[in-house]
PyMOL Python script that loads the backbone (N, CA, C, O; Angstrom):
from pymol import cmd

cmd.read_pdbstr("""\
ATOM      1  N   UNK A   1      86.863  51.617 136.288  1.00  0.00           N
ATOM      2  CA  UNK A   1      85.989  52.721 136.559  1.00  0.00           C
ATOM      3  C   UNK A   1      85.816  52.822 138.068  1.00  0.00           C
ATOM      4  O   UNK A   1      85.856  51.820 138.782  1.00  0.00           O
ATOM      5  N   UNK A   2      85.646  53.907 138.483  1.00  0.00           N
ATOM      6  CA  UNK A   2      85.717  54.635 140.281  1.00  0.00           C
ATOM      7  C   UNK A   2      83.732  54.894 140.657  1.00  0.00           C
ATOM      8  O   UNK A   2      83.013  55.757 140.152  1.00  0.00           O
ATOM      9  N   UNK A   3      83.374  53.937 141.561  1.00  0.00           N
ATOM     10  CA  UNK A   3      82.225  54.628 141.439  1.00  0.00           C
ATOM     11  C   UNK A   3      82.423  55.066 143.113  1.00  0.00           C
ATOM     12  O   UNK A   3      83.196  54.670 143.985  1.00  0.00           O
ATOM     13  N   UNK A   4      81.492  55.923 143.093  1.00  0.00           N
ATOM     14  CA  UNK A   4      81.856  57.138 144.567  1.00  0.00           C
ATOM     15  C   UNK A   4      80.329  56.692 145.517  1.00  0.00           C
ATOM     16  O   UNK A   4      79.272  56.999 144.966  1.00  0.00           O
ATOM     17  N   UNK A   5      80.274  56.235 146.416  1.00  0.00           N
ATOM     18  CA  UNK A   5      79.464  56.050 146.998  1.00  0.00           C
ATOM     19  C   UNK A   5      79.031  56.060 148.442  1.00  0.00           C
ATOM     20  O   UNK A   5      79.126  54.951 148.969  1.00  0.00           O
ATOM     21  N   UNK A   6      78.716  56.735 148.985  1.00  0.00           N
ATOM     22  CA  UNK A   6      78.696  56.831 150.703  1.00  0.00           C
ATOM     23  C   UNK A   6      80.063  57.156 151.373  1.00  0.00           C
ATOM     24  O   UNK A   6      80.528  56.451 152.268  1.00  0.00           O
ATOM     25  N   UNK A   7      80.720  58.342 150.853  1.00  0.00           N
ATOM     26  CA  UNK A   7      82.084  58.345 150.978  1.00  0.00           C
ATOM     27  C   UNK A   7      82.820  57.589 150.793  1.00  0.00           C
ATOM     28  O   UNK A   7      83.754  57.859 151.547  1.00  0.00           O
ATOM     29  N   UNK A   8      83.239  56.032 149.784  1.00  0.00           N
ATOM     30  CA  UNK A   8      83.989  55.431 149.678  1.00  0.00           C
ATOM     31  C   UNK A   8      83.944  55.311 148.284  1.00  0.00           C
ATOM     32  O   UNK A   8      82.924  55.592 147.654  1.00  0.00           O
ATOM     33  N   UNK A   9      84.943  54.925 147.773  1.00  0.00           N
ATOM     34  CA  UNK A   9      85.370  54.333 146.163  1.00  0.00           C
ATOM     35  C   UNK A   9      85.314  52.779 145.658  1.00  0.00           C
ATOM     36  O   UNK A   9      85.990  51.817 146.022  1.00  0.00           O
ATOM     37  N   UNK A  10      84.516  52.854 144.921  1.00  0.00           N
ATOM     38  CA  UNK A  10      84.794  51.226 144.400  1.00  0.00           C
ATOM     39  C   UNK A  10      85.417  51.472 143.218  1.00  0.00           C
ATOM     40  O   UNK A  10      85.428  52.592 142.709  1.00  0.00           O
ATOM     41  N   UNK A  11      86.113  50.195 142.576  1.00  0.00           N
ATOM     42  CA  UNK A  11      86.387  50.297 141.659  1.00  0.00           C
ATOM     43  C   UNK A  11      86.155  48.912 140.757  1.00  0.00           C
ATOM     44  O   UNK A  11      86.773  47.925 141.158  1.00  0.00           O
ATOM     45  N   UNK A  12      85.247  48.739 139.473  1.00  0.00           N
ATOM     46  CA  UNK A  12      84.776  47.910 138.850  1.00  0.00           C
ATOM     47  C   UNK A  12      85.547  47.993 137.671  1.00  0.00           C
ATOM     48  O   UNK A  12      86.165  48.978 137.269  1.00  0.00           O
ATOM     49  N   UNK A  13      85.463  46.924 137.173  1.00  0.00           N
ATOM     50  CA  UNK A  13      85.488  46.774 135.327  1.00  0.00           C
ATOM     51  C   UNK A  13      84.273  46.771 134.826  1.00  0.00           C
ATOM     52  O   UNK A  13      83.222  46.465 135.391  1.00  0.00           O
ATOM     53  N   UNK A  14      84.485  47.190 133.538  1.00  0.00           N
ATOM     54  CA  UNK A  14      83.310  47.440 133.036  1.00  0.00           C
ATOM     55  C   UNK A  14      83.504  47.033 131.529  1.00  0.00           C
ATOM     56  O   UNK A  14      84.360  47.543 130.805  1.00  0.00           O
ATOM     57  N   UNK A  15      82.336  45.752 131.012  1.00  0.00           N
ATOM     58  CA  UNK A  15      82.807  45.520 129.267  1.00  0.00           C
ATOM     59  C   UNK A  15      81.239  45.515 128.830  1.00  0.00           C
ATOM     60  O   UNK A  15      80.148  45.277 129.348  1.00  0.00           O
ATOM     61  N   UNK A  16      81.725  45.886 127.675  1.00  0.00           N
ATOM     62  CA  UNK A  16      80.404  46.190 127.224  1.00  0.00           C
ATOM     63  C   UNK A  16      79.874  44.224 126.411  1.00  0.00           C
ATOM     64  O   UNK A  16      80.815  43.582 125.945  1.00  0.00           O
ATOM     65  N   UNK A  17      78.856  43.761 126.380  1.00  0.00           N
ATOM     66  CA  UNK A  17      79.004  42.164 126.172  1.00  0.00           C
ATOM     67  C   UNK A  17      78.111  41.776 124.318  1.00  0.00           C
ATOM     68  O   UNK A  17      78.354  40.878 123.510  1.00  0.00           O
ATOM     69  N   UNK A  18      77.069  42.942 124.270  1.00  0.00           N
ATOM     70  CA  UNK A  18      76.518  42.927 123.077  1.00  0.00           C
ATOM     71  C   UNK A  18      76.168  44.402 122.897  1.00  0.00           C
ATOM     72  O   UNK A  18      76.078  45.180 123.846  1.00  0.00           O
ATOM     73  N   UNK A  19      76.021  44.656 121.926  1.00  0.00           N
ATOM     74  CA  UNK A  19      75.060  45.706 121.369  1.00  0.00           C
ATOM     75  C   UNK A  19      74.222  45.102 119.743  1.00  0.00           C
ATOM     76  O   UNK A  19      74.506  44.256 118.894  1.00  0.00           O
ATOM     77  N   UNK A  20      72.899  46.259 119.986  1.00  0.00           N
ATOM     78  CA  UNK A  20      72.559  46.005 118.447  1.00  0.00           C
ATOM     79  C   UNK A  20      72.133  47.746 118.193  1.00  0.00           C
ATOM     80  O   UNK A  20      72.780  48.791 118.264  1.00  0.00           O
ATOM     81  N   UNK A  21      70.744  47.415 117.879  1.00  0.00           N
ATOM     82  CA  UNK A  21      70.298  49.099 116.850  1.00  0.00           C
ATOM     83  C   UNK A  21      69.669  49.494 118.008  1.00  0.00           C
ATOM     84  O   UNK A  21      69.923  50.667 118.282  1.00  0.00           O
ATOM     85  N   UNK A  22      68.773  48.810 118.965  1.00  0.00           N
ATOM     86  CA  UNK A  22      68.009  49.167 119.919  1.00  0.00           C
ATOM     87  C   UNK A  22      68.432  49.545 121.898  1.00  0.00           C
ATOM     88  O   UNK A  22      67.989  50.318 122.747  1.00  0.00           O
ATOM     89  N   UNK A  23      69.497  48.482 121.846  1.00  0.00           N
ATOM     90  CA  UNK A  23      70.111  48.188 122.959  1.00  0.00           C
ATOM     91  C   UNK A  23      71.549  47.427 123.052  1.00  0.00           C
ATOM     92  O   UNK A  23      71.901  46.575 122.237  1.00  0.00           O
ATOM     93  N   UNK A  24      72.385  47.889 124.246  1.00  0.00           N
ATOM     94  CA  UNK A  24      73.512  47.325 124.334  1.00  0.00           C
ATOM     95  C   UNK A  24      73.376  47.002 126.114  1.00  0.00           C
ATOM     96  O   UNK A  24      72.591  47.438 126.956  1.00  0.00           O
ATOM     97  N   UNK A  25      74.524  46.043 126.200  1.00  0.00           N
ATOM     98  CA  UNK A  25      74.486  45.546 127.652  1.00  0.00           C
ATOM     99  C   UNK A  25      75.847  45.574 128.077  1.00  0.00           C
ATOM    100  O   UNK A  25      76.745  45.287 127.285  1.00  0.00           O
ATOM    101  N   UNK A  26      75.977  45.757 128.752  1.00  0.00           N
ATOM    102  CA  UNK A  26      77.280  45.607 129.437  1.00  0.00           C
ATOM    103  C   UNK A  26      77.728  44.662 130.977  1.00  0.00           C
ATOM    104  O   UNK A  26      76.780  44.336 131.691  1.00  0.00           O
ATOM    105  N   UNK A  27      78.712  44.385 131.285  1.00  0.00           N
ATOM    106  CA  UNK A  27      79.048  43.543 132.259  1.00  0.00           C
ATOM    107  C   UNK A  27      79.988  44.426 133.677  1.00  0.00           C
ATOM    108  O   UNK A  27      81.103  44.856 133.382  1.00  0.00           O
ATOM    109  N   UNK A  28      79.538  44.615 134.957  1.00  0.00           N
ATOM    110  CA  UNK A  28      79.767  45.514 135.234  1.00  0.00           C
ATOM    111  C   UNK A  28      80.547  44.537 136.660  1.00  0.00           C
ATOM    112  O   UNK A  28      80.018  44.044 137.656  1.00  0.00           O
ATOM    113  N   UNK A  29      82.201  44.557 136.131  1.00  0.00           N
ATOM    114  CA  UNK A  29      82.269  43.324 137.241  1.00  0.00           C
ATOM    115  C   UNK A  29      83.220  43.547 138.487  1.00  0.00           C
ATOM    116  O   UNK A  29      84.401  43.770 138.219  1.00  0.00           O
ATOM    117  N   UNK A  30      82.778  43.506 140.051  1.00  0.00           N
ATOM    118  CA  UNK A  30      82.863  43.817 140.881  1.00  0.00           C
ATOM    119  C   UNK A  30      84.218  42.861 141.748  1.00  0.00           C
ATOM    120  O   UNK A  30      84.875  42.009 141.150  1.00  0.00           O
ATOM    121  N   UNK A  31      84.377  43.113 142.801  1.00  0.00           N
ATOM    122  CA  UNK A  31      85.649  42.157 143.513  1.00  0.00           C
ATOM    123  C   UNK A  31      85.089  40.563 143.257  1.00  0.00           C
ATOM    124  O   UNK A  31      85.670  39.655 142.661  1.00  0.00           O
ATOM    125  N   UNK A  32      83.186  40.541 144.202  1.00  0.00           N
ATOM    126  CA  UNK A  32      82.799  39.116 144.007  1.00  0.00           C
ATOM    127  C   UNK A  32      81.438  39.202 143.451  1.00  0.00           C
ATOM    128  O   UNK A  32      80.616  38.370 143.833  1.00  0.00           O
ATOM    129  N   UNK A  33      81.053  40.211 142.493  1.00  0.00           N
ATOM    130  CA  UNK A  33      79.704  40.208 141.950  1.00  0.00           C
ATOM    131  C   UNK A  33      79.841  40.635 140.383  1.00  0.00           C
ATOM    132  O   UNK A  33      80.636  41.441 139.902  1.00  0.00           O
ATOM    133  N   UNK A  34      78.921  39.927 139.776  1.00  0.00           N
ATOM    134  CA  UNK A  34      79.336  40.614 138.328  1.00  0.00           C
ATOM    135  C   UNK A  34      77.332  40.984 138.327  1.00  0.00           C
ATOM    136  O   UNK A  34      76.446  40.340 138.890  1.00  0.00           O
ATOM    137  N   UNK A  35      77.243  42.002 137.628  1.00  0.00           N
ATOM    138  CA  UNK A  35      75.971  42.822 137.200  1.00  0.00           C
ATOM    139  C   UNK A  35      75.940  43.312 135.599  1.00  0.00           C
ATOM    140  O   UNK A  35      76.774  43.937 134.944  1.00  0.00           O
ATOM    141  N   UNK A  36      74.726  42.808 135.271  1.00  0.00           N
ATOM    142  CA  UNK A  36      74.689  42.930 133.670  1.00  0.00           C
ATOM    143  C   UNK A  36      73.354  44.084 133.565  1.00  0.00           C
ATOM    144  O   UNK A  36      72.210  44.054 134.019  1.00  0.00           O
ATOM    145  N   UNK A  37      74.131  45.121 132.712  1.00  0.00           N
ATOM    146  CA  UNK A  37      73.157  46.489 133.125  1.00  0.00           C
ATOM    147  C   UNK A  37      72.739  46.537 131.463  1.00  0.00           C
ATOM    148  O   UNK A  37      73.628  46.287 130.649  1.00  0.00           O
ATOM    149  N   UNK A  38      71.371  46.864 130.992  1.00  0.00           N
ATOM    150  CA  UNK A  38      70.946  46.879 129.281  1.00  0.00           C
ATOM    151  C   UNK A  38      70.957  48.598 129.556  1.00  0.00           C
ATOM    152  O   UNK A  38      71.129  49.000 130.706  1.00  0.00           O
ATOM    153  N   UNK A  39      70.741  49.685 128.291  1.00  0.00           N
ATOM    154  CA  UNK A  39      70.619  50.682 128.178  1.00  0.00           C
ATOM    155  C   UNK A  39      70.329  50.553 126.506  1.00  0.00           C
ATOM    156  O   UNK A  39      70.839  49.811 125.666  1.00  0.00           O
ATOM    157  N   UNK A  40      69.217  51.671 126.388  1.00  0.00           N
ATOM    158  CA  UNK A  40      68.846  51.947 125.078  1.00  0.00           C
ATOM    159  C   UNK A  40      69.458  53.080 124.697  1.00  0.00           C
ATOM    160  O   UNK A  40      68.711  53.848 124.090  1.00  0.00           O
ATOM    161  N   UNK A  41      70.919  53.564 124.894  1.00  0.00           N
ATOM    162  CA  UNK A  41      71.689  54.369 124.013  1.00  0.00           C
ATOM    163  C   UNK A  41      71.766  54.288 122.478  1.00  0.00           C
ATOM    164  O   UNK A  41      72.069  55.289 121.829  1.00  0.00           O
ATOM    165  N   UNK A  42      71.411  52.737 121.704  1.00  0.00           N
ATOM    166  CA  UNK A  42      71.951  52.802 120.565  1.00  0.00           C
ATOM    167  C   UNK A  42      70.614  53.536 120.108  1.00  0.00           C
ATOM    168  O   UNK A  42      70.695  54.550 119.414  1.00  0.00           O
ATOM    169  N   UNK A  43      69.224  52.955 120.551  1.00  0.00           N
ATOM    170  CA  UNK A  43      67.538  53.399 119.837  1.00  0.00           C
ATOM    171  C   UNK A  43      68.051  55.076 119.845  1.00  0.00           C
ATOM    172  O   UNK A  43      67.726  55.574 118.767  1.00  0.00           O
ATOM    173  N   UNK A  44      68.658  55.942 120.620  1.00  0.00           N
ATOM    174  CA  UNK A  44      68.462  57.295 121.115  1.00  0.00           C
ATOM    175  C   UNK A  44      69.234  57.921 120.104  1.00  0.00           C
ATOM    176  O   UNK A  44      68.681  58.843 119.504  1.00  0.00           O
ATOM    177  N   UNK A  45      70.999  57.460 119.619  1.00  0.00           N
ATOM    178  CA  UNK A  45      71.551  58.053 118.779  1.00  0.00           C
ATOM    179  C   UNK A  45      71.129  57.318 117.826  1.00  0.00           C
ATOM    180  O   UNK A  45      71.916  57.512 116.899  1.00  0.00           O
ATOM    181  N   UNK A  46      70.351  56.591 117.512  1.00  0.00           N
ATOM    182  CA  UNK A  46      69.869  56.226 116.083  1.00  0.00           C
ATOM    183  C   UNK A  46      68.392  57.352 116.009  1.00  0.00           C
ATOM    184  O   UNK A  46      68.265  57.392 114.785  1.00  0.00           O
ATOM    185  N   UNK A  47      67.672  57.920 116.360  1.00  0.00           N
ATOM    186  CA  UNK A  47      66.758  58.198 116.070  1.00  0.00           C
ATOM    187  C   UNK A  47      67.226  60.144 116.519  1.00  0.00           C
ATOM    188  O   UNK A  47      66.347  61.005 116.573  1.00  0.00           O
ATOM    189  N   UNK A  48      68.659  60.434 116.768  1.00  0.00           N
ATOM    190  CA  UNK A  48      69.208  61.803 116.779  1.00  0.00           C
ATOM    191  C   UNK A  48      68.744  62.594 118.114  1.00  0.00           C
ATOM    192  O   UNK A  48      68.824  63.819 118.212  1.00  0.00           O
ATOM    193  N   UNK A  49      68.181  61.625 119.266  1.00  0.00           N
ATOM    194  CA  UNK A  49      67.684  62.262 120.512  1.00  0.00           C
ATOM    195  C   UNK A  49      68.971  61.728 120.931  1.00  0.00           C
ATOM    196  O   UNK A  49      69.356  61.883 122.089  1.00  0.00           O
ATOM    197  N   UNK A  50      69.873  64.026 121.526  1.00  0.00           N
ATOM    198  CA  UNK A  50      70.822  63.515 122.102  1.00  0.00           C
ATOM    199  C   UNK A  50      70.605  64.238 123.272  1.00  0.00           C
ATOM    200  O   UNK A  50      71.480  64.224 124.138  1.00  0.00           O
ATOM    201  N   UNK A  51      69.558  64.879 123.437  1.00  0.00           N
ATOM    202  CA  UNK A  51      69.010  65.659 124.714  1.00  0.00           C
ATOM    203  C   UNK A  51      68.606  64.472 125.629  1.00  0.00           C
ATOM    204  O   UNK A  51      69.115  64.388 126.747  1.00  0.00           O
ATOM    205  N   UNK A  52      67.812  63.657 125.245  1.00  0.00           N
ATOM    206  CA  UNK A  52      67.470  62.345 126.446  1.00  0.00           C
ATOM    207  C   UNK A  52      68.501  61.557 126.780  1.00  0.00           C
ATOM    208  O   UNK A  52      69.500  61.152 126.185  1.00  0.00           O
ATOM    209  N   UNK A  53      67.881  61.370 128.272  1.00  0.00           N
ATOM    210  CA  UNK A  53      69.034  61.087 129.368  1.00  0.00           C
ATOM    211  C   UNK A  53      68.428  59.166 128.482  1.00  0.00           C
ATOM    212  O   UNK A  53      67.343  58.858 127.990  1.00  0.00           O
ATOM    213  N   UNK A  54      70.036  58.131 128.692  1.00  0.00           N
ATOM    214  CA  UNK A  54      69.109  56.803 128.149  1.00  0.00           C
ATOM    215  C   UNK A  54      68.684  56.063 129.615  1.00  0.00           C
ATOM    216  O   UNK A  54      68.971  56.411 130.760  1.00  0.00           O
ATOM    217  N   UNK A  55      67.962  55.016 129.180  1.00  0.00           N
ATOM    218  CA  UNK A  55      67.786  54.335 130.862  1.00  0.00           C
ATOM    219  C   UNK A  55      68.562  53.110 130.569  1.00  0.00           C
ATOM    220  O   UNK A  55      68.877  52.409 129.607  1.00  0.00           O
ATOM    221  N   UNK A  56      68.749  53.192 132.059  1.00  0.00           N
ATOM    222  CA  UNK A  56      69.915  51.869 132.175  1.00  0.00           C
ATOM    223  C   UNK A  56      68.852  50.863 133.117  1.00  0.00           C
ATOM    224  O   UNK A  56      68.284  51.216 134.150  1.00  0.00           O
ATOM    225  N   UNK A  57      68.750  49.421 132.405  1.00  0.00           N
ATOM    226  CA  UNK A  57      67.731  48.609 133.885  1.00  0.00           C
ATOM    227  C   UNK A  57      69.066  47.421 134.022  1.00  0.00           C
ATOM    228  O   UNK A  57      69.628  46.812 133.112  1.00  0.00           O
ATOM    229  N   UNK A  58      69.266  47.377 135.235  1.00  0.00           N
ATOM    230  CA  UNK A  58      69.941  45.726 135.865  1.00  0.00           C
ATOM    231  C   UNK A  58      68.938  44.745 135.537  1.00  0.00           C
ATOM    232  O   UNK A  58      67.817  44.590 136.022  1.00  0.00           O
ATOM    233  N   UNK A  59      69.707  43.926 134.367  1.00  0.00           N
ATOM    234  CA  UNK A  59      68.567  42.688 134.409  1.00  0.00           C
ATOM    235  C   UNK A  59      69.773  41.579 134.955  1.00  0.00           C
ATOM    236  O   UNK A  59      69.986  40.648 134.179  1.00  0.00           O
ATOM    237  N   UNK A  60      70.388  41.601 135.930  1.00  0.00           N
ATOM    238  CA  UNK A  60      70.882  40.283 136.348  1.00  0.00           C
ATOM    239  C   UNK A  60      71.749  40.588 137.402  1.00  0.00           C
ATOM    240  O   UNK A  60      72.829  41.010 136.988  1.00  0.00           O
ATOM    241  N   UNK A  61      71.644  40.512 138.786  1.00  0.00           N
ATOM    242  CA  UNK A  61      72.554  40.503 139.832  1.00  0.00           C
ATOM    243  C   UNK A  61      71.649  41.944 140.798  1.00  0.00           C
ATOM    244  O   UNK A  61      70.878  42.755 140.286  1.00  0.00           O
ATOM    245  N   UNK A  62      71.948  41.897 141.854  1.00  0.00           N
ATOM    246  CA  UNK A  62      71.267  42.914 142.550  1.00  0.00           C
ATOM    247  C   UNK A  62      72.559  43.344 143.667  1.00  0.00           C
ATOM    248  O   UNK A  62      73.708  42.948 143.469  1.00  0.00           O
ATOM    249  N   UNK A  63      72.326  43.883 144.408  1.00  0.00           N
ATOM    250  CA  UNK A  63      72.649  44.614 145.813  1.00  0.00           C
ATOM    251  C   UNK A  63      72.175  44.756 147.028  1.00  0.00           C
ATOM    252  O   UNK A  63      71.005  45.050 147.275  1.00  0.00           O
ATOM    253  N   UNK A  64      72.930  44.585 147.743  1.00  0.00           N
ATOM    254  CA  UNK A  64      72.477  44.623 149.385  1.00  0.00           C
ATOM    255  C   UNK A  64      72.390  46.137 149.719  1.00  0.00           C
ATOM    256  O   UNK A  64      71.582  46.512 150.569  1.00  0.00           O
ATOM    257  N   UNK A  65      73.249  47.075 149.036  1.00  0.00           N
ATOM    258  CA  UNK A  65      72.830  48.649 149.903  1.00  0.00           C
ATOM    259  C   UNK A  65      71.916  49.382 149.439  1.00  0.00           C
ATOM    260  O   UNK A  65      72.411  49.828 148.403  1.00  0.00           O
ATOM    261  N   UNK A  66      70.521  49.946 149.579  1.00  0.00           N
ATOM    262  CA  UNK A  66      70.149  50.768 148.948  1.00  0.00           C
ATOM    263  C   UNK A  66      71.004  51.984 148.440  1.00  0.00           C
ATOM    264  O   UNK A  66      72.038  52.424 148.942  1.00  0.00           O
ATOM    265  N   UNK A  67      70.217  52.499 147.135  1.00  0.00           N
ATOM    266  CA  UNK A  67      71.287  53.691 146.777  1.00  0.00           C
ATOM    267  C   UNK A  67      72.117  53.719 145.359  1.00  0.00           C
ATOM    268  O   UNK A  67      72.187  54.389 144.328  1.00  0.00           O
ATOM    269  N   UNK A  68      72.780  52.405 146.056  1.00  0.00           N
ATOM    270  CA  UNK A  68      74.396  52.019 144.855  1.00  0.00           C
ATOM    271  C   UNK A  68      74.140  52.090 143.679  1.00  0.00           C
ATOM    272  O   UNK A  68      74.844  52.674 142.855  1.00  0.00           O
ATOM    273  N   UNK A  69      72.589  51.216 143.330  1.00  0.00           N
ATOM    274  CA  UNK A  69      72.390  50.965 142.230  1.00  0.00           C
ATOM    275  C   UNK A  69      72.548  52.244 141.343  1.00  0.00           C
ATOM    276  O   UNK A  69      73.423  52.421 140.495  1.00  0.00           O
ATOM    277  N   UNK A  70      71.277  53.332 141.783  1.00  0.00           N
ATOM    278  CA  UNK A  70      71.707  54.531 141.374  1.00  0.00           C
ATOM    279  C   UNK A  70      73.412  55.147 140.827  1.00  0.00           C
ATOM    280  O   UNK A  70      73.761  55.553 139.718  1.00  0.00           O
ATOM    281  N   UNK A  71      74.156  55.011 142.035  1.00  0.00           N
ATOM    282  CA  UNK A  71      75.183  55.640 142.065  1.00  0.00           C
ATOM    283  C   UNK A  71      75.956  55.141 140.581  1.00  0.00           C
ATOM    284  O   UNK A  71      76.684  55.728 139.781  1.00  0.00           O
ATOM    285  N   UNK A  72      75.436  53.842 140.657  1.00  0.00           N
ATOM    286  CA  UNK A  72      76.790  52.791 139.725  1.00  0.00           C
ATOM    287  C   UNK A  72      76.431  53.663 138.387  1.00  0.00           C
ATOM    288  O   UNK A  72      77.281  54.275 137.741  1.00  0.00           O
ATOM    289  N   UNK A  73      74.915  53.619 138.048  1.00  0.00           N
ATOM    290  CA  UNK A  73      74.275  53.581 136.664  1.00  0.00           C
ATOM    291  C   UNK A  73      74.916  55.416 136.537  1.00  0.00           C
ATOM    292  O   UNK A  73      75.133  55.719 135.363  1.00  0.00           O
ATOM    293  N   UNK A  74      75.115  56.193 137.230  1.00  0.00           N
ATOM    294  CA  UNK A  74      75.489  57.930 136.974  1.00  0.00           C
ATOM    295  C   UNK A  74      77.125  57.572 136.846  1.00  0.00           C
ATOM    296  O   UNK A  74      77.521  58.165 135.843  1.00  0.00           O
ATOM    297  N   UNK A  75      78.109  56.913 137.403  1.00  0.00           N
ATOM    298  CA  UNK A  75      78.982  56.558 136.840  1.00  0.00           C
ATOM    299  C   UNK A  75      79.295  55.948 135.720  1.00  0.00           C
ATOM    300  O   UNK A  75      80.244  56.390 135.072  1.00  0.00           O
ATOM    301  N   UNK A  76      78.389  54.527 135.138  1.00  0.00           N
ATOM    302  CA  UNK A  76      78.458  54.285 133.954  1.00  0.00           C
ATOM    303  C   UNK A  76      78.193  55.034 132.811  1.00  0.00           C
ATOM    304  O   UNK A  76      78.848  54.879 131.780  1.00  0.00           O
ATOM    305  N   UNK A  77      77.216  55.892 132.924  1.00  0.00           N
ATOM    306  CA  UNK A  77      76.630  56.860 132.204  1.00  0.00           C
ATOM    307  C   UNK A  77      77.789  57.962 131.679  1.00  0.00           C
ATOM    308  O   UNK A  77      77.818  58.413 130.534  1.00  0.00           O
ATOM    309  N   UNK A  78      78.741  58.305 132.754  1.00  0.00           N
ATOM    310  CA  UNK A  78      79.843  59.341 133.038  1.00  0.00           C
ATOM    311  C   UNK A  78      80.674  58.665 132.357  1.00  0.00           C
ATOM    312  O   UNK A  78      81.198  59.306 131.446  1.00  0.00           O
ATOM    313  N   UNK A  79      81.089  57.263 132.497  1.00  0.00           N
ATOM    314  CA  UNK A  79      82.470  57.134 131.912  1.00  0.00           C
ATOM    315  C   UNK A  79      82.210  56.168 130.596  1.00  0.00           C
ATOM    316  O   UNK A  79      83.073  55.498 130.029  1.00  0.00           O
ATOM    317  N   UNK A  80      80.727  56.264 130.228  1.00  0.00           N
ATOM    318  CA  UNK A  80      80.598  55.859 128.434  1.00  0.00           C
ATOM    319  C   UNK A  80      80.994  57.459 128.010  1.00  0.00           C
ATOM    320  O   UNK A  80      81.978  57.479 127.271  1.00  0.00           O
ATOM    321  N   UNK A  81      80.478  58.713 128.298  1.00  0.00           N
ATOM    322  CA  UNK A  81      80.449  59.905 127.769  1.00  0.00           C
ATOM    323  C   UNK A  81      82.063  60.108 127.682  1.00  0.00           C
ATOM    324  O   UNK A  81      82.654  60.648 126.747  1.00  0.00           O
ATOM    325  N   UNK A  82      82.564  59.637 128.690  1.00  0.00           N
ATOM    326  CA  UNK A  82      84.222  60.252 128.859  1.00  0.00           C
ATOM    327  C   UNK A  82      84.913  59.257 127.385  1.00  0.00           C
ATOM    328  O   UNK A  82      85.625  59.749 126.509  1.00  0.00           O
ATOM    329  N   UNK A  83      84.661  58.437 127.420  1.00  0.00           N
ATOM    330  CA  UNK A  83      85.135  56.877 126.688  1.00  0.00           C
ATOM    331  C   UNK A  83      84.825  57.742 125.248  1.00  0.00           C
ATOM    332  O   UNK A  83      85.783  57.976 124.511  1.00  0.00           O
ATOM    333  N   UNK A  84      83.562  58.174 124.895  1.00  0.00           N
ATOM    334  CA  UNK A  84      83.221  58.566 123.739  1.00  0.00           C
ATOM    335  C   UNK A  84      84.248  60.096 123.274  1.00  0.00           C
ATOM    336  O   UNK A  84      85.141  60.251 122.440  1.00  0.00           O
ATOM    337  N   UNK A  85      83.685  60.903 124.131  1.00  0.00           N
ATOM    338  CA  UNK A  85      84.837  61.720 123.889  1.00  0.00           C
ATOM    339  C   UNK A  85      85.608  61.825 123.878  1.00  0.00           C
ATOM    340  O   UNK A  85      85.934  62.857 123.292  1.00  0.00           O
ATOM    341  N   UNK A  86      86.704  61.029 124.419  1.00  0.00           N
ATOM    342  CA  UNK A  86      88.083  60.541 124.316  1.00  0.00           C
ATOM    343  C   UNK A  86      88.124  59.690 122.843  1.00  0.00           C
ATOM    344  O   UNK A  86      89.252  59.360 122.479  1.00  0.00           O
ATOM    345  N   UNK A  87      87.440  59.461 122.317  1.00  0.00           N
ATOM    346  CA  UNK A  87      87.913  58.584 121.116  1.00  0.00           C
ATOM    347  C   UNK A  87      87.455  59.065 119.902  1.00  0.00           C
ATOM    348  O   UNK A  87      87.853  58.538 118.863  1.00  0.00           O
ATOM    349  N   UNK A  88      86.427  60.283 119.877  1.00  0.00           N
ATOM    350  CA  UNK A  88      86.256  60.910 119.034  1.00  0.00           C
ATOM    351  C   UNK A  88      87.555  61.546 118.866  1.00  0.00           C
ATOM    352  O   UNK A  88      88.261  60.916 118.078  1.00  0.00           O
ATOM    353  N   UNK A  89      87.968  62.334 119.231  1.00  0.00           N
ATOM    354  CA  UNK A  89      89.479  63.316 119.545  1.00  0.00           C
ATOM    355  C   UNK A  89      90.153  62.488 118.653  1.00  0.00           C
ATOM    356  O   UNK A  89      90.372  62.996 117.554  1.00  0.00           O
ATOM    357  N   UNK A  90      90.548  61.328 118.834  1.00  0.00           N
ATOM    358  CA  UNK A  90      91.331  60.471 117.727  1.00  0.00           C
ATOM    359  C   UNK A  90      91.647  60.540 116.544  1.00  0.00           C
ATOM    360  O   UNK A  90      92.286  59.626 116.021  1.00  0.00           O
TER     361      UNK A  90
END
""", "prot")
cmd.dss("prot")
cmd.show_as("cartoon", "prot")
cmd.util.cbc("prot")
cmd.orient("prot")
């Protein structure tokens, strides 16, 4: 995944590490940092709210630039939606 940030590109892996009914987490892993981001996507399509945006919180690893954090979580957000729609099509 490409995240776009202050005019430059990073590029991370990204695995998702658990999910259940309420929450899933994922592993968001960098050249020398790995960041474990939770989001309550599963509570939202379980309960048919597909208008709400979900929240994503970093519970493990941080950052030195202000900003990124933001940036990363609108990319992850972007390329679960792309991931999903690409595999619905299937």
């Amino acid at each position: 995944m490409a995240i776009r940030w202050n005019g430059r590109m990073f590029r991370v892996k990204v695995r998702r590490v658990s999910h259940d009914r309420v929450k899933e987490c994922f592993d968001v892993i960098g050249n020398n940092k790995t960041i474990m981001i939770e989001s309550n996507r599963p509570i939202l399509a379980l309960k048919k709210l597909d208008n709400w945006h979900p929240t994503y919180k970093i519970i493990s690893g941080k950052f030195n630039s202000p900003g990124f954090d933001k940036s990363l979580v609108d990319a992850l957000h972007e390329g679960i939606l792309n991931y999903e729609k690409a595999n619905k099509r299937s």
